[in-house]
C-alpha atoms as a printed R data frame, in Angstrom:
    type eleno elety resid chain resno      x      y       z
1   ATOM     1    CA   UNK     A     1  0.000  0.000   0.000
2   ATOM     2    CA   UNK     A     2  1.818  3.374  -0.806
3   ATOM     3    CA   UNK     A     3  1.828  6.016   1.728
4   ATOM     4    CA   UNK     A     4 -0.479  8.795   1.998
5   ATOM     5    CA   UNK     A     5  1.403 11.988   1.541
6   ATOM     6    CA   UNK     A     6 -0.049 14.658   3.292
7   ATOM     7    CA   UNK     A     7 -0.099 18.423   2.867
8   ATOM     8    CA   UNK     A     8  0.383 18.585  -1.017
9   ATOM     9    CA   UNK     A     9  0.010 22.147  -2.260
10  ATOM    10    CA   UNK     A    10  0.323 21.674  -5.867
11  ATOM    11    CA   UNK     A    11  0.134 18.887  -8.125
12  ATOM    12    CA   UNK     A    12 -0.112 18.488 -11.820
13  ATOM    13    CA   UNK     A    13  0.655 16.457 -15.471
14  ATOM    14    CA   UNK     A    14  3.704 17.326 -16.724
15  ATOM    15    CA   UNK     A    15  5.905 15.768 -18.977
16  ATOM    16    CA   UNK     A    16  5.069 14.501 -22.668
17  ATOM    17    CA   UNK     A    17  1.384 15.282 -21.955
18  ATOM    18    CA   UNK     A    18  1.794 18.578 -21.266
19  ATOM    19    CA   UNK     A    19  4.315 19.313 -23.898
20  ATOM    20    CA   UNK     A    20  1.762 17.989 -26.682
21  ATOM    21    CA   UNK     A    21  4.503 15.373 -27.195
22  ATOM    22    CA   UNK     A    22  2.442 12.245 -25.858
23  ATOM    23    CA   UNK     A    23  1.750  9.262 -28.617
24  ATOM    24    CA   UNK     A    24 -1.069  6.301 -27.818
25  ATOM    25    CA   UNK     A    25  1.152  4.728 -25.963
26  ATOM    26    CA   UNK     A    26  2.566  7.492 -23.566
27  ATOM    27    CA   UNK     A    27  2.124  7.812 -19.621
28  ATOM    28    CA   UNK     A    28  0.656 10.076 -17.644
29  ATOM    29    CA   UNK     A    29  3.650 11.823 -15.471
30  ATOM    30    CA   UNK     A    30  2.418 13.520 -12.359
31  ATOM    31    CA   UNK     A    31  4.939 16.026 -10.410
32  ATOM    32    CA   UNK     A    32  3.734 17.707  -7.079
33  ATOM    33    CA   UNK     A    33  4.723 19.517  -4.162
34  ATOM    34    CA   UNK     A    34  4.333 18.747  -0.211
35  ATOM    35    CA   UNK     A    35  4.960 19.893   3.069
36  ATOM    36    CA   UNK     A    36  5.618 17.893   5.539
37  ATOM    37    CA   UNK     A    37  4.447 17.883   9.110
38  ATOM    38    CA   UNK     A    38  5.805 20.840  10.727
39  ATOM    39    CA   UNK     A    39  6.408 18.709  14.241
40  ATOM    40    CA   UNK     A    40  8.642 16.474  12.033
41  ATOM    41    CA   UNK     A    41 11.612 18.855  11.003
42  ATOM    42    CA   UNK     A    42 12.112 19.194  15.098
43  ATOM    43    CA   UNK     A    43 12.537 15.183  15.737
44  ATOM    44    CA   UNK     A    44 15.613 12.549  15.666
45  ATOM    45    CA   UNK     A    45 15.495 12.214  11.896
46  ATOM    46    CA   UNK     A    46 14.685 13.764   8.982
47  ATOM    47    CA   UNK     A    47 11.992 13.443   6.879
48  ATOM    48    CA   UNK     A    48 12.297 11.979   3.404
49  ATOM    49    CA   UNK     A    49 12.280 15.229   0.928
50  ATOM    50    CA   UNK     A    50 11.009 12.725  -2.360
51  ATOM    51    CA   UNK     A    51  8.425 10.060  -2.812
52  ATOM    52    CA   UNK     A    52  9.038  8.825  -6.808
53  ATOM    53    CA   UNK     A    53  6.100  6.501  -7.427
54  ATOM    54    CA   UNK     A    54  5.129  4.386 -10.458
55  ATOM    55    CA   UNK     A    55  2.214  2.937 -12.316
56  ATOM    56    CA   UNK     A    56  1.101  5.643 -12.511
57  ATOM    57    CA   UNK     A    57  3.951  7.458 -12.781
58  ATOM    58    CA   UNK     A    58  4.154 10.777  -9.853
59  ATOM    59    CA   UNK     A    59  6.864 12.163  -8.299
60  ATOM    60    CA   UNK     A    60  6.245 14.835  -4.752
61  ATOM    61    CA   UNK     A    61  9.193 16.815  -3.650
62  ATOM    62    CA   UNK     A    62  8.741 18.415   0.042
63  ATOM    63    CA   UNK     A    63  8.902 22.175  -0.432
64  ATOM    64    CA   UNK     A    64 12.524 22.955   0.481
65  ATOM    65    CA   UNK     A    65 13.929 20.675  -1.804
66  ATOM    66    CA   UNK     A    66 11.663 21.946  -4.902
67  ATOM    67    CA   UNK     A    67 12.857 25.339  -3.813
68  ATOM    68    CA   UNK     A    68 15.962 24.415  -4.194
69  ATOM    69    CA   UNK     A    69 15.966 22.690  -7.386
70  ATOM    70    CA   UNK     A    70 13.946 25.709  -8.813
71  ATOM    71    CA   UNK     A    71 16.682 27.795  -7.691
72  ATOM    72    CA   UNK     A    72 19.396 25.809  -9.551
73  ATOM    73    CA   UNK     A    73 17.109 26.229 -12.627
74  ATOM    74    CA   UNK     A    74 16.032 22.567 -12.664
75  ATOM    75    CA   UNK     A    75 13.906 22.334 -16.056
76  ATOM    76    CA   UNK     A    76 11.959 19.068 -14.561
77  ATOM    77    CA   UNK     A    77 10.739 21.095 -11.165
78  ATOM    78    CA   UNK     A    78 10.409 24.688 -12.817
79  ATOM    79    CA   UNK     A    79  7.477 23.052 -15.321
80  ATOM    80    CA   UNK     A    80  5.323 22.781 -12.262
81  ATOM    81    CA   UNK     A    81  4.965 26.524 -11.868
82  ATOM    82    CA   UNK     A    82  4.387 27.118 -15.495
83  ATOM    83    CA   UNK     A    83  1.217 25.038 -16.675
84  ATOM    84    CA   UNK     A    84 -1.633 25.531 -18.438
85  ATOM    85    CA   UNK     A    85 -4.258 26.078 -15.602
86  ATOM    86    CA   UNK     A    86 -6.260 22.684 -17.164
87  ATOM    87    CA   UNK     A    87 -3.363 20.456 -16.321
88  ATOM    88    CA   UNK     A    88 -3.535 21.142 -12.463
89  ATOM    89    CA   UNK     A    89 -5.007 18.519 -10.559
90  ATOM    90    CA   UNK     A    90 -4.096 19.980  -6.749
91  ATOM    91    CA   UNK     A    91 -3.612 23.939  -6.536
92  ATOM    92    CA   UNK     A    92 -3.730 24.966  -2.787
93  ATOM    93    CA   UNK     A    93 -3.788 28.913  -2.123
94  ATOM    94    CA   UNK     A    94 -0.163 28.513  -0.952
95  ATOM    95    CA   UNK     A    95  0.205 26.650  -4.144
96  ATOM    96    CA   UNK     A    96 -0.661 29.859  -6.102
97  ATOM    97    CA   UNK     A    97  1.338 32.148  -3.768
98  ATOM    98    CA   UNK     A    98  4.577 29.884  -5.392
99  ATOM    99    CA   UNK     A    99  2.872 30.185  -8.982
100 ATOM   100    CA   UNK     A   100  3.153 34.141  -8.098
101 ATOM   101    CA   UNK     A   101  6.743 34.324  -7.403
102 ATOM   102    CA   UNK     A   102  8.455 32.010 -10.145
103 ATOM   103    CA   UNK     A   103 10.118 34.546 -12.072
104 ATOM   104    CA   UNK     A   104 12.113 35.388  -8.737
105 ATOM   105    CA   UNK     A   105 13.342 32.140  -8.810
106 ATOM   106    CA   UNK     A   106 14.747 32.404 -11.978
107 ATOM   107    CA   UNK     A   107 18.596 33.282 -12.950
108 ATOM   108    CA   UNK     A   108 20.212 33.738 -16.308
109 ATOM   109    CA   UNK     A   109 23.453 31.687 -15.525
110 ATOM   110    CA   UNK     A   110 21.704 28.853 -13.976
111 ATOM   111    CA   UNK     A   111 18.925 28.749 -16.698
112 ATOM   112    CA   UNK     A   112 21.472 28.636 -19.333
113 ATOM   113    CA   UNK     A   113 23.550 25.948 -17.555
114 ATOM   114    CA   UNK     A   114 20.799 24.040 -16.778
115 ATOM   115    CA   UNK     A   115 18.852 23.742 -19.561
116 ATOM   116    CA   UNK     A   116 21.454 23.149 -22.058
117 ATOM   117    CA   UNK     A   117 23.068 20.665 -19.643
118 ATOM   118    CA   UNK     A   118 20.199 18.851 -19.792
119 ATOM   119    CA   UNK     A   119 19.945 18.935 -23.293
120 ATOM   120    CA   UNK     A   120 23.378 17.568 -23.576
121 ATOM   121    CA   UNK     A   121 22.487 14.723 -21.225
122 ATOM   122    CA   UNK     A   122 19.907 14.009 -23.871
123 ATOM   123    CA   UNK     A   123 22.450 13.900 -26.847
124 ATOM   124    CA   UNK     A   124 25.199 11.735 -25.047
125 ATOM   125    CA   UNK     A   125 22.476  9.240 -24.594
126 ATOM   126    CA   UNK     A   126 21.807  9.303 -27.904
127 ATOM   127    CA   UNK     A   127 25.747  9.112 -28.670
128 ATOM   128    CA   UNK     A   128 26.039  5.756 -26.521
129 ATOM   129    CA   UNK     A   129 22.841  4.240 -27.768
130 ATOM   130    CA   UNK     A   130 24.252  3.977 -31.285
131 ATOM   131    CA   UNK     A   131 21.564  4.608 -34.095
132 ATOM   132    CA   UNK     A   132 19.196  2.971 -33.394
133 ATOM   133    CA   UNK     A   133 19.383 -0.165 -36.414
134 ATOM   134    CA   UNK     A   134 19.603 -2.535 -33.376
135 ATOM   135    CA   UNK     A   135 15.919 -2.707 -31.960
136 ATOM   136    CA   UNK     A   136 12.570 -1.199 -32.323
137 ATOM   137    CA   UNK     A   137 13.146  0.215 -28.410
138 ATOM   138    CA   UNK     A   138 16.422  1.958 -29.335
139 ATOM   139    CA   UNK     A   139 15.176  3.588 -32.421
140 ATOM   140    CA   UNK     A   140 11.954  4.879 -30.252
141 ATOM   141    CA   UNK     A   141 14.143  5.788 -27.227
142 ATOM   142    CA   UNK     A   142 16.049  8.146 -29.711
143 ATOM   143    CA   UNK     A   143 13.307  9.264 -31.197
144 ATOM   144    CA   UNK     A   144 12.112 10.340 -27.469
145 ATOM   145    CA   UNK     A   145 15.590 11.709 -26.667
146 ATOM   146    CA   UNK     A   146 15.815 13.902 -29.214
147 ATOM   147    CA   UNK     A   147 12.724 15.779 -29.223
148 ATOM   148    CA   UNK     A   148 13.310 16.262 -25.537
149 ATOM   149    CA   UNK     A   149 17.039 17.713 -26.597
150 ATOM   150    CA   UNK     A   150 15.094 20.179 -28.956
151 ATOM   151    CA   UNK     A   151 12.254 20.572 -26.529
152 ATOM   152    CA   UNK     A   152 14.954 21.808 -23.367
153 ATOM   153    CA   UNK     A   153 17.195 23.994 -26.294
154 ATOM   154    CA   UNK     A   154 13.496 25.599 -26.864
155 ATOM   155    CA   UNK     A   155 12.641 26.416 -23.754
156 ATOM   156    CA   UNK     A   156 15.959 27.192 -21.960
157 ATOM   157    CA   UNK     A   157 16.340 30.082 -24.654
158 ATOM   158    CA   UNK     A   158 12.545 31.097 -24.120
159 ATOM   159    CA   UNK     A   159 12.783 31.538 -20.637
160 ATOM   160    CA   UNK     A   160 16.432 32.790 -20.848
161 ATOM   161    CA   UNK     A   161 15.379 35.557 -23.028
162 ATOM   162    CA   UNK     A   162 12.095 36.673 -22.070
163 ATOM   163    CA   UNK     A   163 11.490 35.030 -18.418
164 ATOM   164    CA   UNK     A   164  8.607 33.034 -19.453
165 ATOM   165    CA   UNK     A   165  8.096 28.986 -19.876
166 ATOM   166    CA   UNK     A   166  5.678 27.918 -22.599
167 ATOM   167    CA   UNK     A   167  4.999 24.178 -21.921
168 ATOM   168    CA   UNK     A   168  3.408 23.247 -24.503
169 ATOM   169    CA   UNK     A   169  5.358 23.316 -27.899
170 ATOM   170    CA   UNK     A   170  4.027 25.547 -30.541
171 ATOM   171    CA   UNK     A   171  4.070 22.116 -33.688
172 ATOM   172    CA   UNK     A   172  4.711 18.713 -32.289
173 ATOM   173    CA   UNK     A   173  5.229 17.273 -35.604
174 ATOM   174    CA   UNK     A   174  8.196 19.374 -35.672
175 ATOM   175    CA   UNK     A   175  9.426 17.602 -32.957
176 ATOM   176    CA   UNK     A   176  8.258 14.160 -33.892
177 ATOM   177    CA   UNK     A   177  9.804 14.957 -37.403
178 ATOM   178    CA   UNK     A   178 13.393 15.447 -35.873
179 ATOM   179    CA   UNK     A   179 13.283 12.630 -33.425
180 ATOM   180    CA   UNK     A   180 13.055 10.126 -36.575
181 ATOM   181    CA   UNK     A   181 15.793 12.122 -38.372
182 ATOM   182    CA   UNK     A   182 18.114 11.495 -35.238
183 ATOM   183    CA   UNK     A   183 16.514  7.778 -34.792
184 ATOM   184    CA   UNK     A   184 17.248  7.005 -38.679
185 ATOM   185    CA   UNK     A   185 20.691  9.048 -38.736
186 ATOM   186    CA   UNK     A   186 21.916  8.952 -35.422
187 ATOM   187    CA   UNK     A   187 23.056 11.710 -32.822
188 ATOM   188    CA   UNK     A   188 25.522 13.343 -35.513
189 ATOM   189    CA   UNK     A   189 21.643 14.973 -37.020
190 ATOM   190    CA   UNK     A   190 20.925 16.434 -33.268
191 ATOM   191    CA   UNK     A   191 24.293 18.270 -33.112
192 ATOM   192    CA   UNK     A   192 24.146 21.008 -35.290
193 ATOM   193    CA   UNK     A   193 20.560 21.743 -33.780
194 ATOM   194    CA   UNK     A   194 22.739 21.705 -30.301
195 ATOM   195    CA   UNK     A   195 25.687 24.051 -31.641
196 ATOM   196    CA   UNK     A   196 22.869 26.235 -32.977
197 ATOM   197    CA   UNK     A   197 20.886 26.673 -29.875
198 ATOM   198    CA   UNK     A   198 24.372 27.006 -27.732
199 ATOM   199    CA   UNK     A   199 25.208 30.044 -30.127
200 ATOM   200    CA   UNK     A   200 22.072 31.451 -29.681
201 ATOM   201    CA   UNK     A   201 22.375 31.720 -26.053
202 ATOM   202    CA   UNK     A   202 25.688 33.717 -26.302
203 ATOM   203    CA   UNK     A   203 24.064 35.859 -29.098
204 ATOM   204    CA   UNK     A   204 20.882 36.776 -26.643
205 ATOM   205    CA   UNK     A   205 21.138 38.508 -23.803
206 ATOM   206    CA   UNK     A   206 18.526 37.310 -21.139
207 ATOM   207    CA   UNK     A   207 16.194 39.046 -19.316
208 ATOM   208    CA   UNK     A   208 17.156 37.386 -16.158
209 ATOM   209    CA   UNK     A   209 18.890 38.959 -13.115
210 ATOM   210    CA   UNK     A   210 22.557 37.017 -12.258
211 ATOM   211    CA   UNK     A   211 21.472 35.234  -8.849
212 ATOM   212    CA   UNK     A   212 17.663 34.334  -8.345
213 ATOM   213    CA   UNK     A   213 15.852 35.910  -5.709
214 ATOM   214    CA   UNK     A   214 16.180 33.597  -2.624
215 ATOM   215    CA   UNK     A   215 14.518 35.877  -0.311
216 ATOM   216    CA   UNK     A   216 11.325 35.469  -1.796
217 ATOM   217    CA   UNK     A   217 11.650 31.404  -1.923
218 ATOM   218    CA   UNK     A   218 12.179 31.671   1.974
219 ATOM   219    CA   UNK     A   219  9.736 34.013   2.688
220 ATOM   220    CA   UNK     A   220  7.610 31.521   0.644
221 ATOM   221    CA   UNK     A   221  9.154 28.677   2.563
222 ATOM   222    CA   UNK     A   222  8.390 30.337   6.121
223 ATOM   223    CA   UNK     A   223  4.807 31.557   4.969
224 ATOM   224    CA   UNK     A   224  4.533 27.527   4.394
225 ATOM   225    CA   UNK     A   225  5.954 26.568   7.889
226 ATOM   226    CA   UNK     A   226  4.046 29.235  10.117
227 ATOM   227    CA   UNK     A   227  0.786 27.945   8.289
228 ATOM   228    CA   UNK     A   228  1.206 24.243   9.559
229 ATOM   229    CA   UNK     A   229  2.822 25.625  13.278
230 ATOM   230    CA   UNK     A   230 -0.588 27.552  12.992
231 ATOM   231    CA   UNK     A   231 -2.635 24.506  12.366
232 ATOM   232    CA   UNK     A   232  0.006 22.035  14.858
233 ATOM   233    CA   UNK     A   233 -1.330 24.827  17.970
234 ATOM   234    CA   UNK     A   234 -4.508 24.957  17.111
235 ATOM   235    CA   UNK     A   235 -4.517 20.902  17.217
236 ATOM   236    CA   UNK     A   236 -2.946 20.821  21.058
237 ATOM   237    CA   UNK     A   237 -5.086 23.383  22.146
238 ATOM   238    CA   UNK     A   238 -6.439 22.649  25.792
């Protein structure tokens, strides 16, 4: 039986599904946010900060350590704060507060590091995976890992340049189109799209202050604390 995971604050589909990437065959990928207990940070050990959990597929993050991905300029966390209002399934009022500050926790360095590391995570998968002649699995694992490269180069510049995350790509055939280029061809089609996308970032400037705001995350992070203290007292009282 999994455990019940109290205090989640916002929840929603991400991944494939909310890119407008998903085929018949794709799962739905569920990331959310939680706080824990606020009697547990005070005890002998420390409460797990993740729960990953499969079939179906949902990850929850405890609110510090989402913070502090977001702060690094994690792509996979910072999607939460930037869906379409549809693909919510929890969204708590301290949920939107966190919706209200995302730009703060943005930064041009770590944006541009992040985002195009991951996107070269994607292409030296694709580099050890060979092209994708052996097996049906390989050439569709390709496939996926290269529209996610040109997915990340996408939106790493987006937000980079004008502070904003569109989730949802603008033509997923385009995407679909270049993932069986690089699944017939191999990763030597995804680099130039890489090189380009690199140059473009040194081109651009961003719109993005050099350090995100982490003030605002822990003023966010305290507002979340005093509201479960608030609730822990009001539980005890005589």
């Amino acid at each position: 039986m999994r455990p019940a995971i109290p205090h989640v604050l916002l929840s929603g589909i991400v991944g494939s599904t909310a890119y407008g990437l998903a085929g018949p065959g794709s799962d739905f990928d569920r990331l959310g946010i939680y706080a824990v207990p606020t009697e547990q940070l005070h005890g002998l050990h420390w409460p797990s900060e993740s729960h990953v959990f499969t079939e179906p597929d949902r990850t929850l993050h405890e609110v510090a350590k989402w913070c502090r991905l977001a702060l690094g300029g994690n792509p996979t966390v910072m999607e939460l704060v930037w869906l379409p209002p549809e693909l919510y399934e929890v969204r708590t009022s301290l949920g939107n507060e966190l919706i209200d500050i995302r730009r703060s926790l943005l930064s041009a360095k770590r944006v541009r590091d992040a985002y195009l590391g991951y996107a070269t995570q994607q292409f030296r998968r694709l580099e050890n995976r060979g092209d994708g002649s052996f097996s049906a699995d390989t050439r569709k694992r390709n496939a996926k890992h290269a529209r996610h490269l040109k997915r990340l180069c996408h939106q790493g510049l987006e937000l980079y340049t004008t502070g904003r995350l569109t989730i949802r790509v603008d033509d997923p055939q385009e995407y679909h189109d270049f993932g069986e280029q690089v699944a017939t061809e191999g990763a030597d089609a995804a680099r130039p799209l890489l090189a380009e996308y690199e140059a473009a970032f040194d081109r651009n400037r961003s719109v993005l202050p050099g350090q995100p705001d982490e003030t605002a995350a822990e003023a966010w992070l305290f507002r979340v604390r005093a509201h479960f203290y608030d609730r822990l007292r009001t539980q005890d009282a005589p």
